[in-house]
C-alpha positions in Angstrom: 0.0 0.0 0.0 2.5 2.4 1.2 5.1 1.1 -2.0 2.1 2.5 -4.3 1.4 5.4 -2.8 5.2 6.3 -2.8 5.8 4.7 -6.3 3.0 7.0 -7.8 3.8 10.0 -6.2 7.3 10.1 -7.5 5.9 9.0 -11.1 3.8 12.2 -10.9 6.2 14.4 -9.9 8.6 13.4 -12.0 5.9 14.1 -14.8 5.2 17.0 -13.8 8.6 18.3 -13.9 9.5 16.8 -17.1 6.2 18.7 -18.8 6.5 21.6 -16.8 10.6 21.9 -18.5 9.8 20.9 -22.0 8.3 25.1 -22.4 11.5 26.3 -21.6 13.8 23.8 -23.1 12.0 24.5 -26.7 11.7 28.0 -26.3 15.0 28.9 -25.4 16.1 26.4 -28.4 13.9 28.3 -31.2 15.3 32.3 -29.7 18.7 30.8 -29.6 18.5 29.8 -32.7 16.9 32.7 -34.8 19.1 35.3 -32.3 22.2 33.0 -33.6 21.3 33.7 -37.2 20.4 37.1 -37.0 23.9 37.6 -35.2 25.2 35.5 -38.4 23.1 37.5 -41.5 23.9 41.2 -39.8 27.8 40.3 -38.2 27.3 41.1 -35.2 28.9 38.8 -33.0 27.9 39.9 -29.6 28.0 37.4 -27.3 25.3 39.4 -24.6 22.7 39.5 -27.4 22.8 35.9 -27.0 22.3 36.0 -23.5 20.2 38.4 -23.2 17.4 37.2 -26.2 17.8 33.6 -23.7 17.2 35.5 -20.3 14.5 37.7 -21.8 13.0 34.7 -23.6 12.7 32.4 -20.1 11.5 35.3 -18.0 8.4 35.3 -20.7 7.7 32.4 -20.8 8.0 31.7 -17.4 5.7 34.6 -16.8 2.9 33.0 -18.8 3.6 29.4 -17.1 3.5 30.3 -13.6 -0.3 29.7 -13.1 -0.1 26.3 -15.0 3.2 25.8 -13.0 1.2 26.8 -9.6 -1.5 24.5 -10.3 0.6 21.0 -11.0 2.5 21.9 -8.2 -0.3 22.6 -6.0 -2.2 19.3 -7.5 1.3 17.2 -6.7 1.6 18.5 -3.2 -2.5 17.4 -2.7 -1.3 14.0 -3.3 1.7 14.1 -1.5 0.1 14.6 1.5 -3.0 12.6 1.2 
């Protein structure tokens, strides 16, 4: 019984933290790559463009996935502690 309970709450959270990462990880991805070749077309090879474009890019996103973010975690902590 306990094995169960244990076994499925560490299947869900490690669910929810792969879904919750796969946002950022594909985001980050696509601006890196467009920012990398519009650093390559104009010749500008700035390396705090880069950074920037990434750190701008995850504070969006992670802006617009804190309520879905709030709600697995809250949903994950509900069975924890059942």
């Amino acid at each position: 019984m306990i094995n169960s309970v244990v076994t499925d709450a560490i299947y869900q959270g490690l669910t929810v933290i792969f879904l919750l990462t796969i946002p950022f990880i594909v985001v980050v991805f696509v601006g890196s790559t467009i920012s990398a070749a519009l650093q390559t077309a104009t010749n500008i090879q700035e390396p705090a463009i880069g950074y920037a474009v990434k750190v701008l890019l995850l504070a969006v996103t992670f802006y617009f996935m804190s309520p879905v973010i709030i709600a697995h975690l809250r949903s994950l902590l509900d069975t924890a502690l059942k």
